[in-house]
N, C-alpha and C positions, 0 to 999 in steps of 0.2 A: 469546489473548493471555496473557499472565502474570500472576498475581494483583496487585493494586493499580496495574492498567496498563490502560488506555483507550483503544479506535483508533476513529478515525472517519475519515471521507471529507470534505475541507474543499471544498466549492465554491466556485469565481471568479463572478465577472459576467463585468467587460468583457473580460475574459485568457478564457474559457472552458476554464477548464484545472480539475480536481481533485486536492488534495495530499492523500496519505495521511497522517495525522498522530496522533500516539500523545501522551499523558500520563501520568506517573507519578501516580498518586493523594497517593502518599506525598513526593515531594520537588518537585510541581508543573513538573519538567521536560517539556518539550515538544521532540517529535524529529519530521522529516517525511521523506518519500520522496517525490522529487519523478517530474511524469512527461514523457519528453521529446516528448511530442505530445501529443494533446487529453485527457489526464488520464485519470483511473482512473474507471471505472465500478462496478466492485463489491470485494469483498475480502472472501477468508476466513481465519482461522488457526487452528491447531492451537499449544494453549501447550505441551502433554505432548512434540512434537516439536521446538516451537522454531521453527515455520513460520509466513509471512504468504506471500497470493497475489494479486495484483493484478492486476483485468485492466483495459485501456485499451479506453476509449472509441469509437466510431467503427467504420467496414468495414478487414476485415483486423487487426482490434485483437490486441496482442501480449499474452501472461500471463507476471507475472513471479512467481517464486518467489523469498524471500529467507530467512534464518537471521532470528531474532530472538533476542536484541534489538541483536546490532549489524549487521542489514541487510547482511548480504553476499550478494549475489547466488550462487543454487545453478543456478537455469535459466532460459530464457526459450524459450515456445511464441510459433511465427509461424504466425498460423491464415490461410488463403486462398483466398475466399469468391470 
């Protein structure tokens, strides 16, 4: 992540869904990525590049790659187990 910036994994209950979710330490803004099936299971980044990677939950789960910090989509891996 980028310095003074925070990402974690927010888990649901009854939605069972996980939202990526990032904090500016410095202006307490709060940004999410959402996921369009059963939510994110893990996540890595690289701030030097500018990358987060997100993989989804579940069999056949998709990995996305985005630009940080404004989340634009670079790739998406469909794995098929």
């Amino acid at each position: 992540m980028y310095p003074n910036t925070l990402g974690c994994l927010t888990g649901g209950n009854y939605l069972k869904t996980a939202t990526f979710c990032t904090l500016d330490l410095k202006s307490g803004k709060k940004d999410h990525i959402w996921s369009s099936r059963n939510g994110f299971q893990t996540f890595a980044a690289n701030y030097k590049r500018g990358l987060i990677v997100l993989a989804e939950q579940g069999l056949n789960p998709s990995i996305f790659i985005y630009q940080f910090p404004n989340k634009k989509p670079i790739a998406t891996i469909q794995s098929k187990i």
